[in-house]
C-alpha positions in Angstrom: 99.3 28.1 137.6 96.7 26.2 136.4 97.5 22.5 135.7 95.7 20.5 132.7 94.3 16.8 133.7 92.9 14.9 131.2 89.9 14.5 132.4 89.1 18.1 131.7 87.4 18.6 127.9 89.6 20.2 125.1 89.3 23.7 124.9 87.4 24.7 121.9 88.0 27.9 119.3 85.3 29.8 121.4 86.8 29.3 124.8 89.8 30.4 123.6 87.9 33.7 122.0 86.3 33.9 125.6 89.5 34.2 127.6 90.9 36.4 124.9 88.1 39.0 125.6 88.2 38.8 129.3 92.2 39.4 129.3 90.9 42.6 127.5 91.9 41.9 123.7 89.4 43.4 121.4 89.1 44.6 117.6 91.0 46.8 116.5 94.0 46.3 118.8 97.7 45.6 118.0 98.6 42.8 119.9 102.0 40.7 120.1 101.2 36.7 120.8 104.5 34.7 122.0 102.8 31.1 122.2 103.0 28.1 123.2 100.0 25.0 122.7 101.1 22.8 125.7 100.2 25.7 127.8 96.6 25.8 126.8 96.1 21.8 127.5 94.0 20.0 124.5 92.6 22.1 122.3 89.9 20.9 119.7 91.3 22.0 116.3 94.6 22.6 117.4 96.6 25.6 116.3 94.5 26.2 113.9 91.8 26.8 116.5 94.2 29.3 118.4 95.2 31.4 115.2 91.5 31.7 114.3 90.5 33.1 117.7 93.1 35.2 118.2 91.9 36.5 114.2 88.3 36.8 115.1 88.6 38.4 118.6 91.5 41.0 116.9 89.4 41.7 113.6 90.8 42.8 110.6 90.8 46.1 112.0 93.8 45.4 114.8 97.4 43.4 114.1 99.0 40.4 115.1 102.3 40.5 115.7 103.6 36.6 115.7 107.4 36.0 115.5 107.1 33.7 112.5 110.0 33.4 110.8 111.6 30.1 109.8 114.3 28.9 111.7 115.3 25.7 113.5 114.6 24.9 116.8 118.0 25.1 118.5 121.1 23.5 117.0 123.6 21.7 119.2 126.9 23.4 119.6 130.2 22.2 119.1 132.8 22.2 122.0 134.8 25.1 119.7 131.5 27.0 119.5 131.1 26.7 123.4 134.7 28.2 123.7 134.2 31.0 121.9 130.7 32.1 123.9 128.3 30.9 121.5 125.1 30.1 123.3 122.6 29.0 120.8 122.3 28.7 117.2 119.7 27.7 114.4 119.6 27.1 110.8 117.7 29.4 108.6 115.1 28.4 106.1 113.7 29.6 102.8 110.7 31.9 102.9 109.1 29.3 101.1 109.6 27.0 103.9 106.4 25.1 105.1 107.3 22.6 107.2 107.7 22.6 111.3 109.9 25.4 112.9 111.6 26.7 116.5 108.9 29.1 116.4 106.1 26.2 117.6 102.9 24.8 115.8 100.9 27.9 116.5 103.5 30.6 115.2 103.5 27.6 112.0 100.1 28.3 111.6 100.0 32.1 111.9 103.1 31.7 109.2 101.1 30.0 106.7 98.2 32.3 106.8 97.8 35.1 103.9 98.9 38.2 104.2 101.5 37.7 107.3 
């Protein structure tokens, strides 16, 4: 595992296109991302940076598959809930929903795009 220091530069949008590629990701390809920003370090532009390599190196020809549905991050359960088994619960949002969700700031992102 590769740990971030700060005195390392950000990461740009065409790093990030360059490690795509040499994982193997090319056009054309249908690809599920589970993400997470922290785990890249500091990235210069942010998610934005991420969605649009993962956009360019994919192409219009392939899919991205991004769970990207608004929900909550995780709720806190009630002693009752506990009892009963429950292990996790969120609250569920509009479709219209644009502000932060469980899902992370890159899934966000991917969310507000057109056409997903």
């Amino acid at each position: 595992m590769t740990i971030f220091q700060a005195s390392q530069p950000p990461l740009t949008q065409t790093d990030i296109e360059t490690g795509l590629s040499e994982l193997g990701l090319k056009k054309g390809q249908v690809v599920e991302v589970h993400s997470s920003l922290s785990s890249f370090g500091q990235v210069e532009g942010g998610p934005v940076a991420v969605v649009n390599a993962l956009m360019n190196v994919i192409g219009e020809e392939g899919s991205i598959v991004m769970s990207a549905y608004p929900v909550s991050k995780p709720l806190p359960l009630t002693g009752e809930e506990k009892s009963r088994g429950v292990l996790a619960k969120v609250q569920t949002y509009t479709e219209d929903y644009r502000g932060p969700t469980g899902m992370g700031v890159i899934s966000d992102e991917f969310s507000r795009r057109p056409d997903t």
